[in-house]
C-alpha positions as CSV (number, residue, x, y, z in Angstrom):
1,X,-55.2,34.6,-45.0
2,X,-54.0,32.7,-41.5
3,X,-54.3,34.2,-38.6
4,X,-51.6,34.5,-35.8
5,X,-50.1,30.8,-35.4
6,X,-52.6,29.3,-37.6
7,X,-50.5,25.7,-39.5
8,X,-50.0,26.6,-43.2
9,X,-48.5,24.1,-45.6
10,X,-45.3,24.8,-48.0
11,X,-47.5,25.8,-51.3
12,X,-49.2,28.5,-48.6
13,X,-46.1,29.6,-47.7
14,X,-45.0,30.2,-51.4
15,X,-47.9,31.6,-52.1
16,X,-46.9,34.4,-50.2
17,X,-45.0,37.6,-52.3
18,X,-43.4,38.8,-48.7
19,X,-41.8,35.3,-48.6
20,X,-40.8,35.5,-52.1
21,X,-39.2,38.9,-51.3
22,X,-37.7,37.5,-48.2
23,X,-35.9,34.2,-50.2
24,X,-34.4,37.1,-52.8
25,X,-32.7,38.7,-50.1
26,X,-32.2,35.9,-48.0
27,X,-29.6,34.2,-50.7
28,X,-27.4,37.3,-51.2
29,X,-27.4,38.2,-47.3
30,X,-26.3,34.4,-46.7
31,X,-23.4,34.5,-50.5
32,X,-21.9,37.5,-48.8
33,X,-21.9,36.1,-45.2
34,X,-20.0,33.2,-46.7
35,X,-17.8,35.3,-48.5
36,X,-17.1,37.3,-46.3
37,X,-15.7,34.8,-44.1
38,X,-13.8,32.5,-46.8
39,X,-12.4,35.4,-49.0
40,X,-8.8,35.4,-49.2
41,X,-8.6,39.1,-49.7
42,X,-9.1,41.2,-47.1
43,X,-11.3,44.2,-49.0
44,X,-13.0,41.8,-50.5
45,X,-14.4,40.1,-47.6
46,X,-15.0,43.7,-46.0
47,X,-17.1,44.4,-49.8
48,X,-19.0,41.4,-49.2
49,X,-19.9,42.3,-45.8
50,X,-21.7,45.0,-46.6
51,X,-24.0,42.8,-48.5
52,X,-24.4,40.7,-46.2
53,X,-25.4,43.9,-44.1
54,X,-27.5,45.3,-46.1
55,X,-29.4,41.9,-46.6
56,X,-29.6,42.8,-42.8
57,X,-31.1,45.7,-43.3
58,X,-33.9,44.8,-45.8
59,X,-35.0,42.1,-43.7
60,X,-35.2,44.7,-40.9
61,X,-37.3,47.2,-42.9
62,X,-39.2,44.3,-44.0
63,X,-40.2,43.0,-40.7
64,X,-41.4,46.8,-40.0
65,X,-38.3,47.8,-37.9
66,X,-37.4,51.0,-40.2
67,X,-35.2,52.2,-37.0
68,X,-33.3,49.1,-36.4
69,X,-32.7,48.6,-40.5
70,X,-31.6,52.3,-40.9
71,X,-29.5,52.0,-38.1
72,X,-27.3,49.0,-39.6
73,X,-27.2,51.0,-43.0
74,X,-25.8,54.2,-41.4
75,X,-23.5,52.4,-38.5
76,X,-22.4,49.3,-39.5
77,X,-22.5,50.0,-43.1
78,X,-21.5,53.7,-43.3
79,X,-18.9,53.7,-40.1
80,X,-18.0,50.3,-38.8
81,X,-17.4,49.1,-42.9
82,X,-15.4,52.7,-43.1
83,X,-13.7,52.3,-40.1
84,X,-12.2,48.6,-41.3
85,X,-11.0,50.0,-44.7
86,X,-9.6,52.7,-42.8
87,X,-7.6,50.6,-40.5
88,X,-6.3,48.7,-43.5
89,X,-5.0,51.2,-45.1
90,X,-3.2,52.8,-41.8
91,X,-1.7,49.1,-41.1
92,X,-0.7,48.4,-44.3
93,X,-2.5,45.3,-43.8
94,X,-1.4,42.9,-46.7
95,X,-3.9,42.6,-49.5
96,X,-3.7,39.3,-50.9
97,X,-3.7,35.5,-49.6
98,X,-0.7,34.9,-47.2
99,X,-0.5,31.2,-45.7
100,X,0.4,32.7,-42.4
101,X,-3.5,34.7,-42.3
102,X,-5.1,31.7,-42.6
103,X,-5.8,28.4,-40.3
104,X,-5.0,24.9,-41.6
105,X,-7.6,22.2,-41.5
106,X,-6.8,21.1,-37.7
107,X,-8.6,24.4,-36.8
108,X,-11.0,24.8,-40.0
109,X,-12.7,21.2,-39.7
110,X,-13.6,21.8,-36.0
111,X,-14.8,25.0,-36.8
112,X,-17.1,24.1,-39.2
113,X,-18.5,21.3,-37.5
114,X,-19.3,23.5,-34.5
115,X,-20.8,25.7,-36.9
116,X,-23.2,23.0,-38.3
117,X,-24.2,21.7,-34.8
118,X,-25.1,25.0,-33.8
119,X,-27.1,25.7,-37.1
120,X,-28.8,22.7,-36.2
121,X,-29.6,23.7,-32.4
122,X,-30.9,27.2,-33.3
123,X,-33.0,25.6,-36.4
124,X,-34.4,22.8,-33.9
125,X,-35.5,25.4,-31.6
126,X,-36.7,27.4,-33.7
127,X,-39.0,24.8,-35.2
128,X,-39.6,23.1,-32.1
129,X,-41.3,26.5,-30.6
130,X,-43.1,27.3,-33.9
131,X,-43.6,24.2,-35.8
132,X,-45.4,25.0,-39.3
133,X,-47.5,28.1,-37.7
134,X,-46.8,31.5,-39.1
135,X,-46.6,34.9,-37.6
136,X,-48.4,37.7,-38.1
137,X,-46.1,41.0,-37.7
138,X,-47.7,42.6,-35.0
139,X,-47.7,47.2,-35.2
140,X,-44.1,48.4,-35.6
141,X,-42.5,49.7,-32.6
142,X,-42.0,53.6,-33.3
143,X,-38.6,55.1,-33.4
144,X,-39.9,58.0,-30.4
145,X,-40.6,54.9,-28.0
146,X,-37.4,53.8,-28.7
147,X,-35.7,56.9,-28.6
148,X,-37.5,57.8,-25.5
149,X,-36.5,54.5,-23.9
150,X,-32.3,54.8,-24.9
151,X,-32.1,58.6,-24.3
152,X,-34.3,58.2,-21.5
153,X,-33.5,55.2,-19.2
154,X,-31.0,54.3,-20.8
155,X,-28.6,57.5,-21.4
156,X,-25.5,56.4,-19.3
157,X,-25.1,52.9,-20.7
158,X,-25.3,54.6,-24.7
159,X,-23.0,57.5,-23.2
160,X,-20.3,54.9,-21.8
161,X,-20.5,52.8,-25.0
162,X,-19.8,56.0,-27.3
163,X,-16.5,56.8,-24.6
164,X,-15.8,52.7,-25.0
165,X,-15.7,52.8,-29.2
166,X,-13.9,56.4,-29.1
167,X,-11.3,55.0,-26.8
168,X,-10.9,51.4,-28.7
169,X,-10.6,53.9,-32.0
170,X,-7.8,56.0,-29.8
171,X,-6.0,53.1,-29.2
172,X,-6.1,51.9,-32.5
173,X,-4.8,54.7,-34.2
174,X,-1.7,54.9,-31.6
175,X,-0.9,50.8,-32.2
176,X,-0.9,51.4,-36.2
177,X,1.4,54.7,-35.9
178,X,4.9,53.7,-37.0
179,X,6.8,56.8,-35.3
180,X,9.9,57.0,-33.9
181,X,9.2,58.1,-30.5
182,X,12.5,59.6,-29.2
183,X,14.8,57.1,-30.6
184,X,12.8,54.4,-28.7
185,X,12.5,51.2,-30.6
């Protein structure tokens, strides 16, 4: 077993089940990612973001971080998800492809290429501070430190958020009602 930032080869590093784990939700996490951003269909790219979520999550819970992976389940999957298909429906958002939804190449080809070269910047510094070492998950950080550090010191920054998101979900509601406000038009 390597200790903390000891250099392993690749057969160590496969030799590993938690890697093995990691790669089976690292390729589902990644499909719906893609998806989600290249679907036509706007449910279906919200679908596949939830898989690419809850890939989120297991690598979370993986890593020891059950607070931070339970968190993505129950907001991001259970509200913000929700809170998309919700809008959709109030909007009548159209359901299918529409060439007016989507970019032509003079904006997708940039786009992708600024993608790539910031893959490549992040992966370069990633391996460039860790090289072939490997490390060891240190103790998980228990949810009553973090819970005494957010409801603690910082209460007024997670109290303005929550009035920030009810007030963007205020506003949403009143752009997506089609009323007839007095004859106004």
């Amino acid at each position: 077993m390597p200790t903390l930032m000891e250099t392993v080869t690749m057969a160590d590093w496969f030799r590993e089940t938690a890697n093995w784990v990691f790669l089976l939700i690292a390729f589902p996490t990644v499909f719906g990612a893609w998806r989600t951003v290249s679907s036509d269909n706007i449910v279906r790219a919200v679908l596949y973001l939830v898989v690419a979520l809850g890939g989120t999550a297991a690598m979370f819970l993986m890593l020891g971080a059950a607070f931070i992976g339970w968190t993505v389940v129950l907001v991001y999957i259970g509200a913000v998800v929700i809170l998309f298909l919700m809008g959709i429906m109030i909007t009548r958002a159209p359901l299918g492809a529409e060439a007016k939804l989507s970019h032509g190449r003079e904006v997708k080809v940039p786009a992708a290429l600024l993608s790539g070269i910031l893959f490549a910047v992040i992966a370069g510094s990633v391996v460039d501070a860790f090289g072939a070492s490997i490390i060891r998950p240190f103790e998980p950080t228990l949810t009553t430190d973090l819970a005494n550090v957010l409801f603690g010191r910082f209460i007024i920054p997670f109290e303005v958020v929550s009035f920030v998101l009810l007030a963007a979900l205020i506003g949403g509601i009143v752009l997506a009602r089609q009323d007839d406000v007095g004859g106004l038009e």
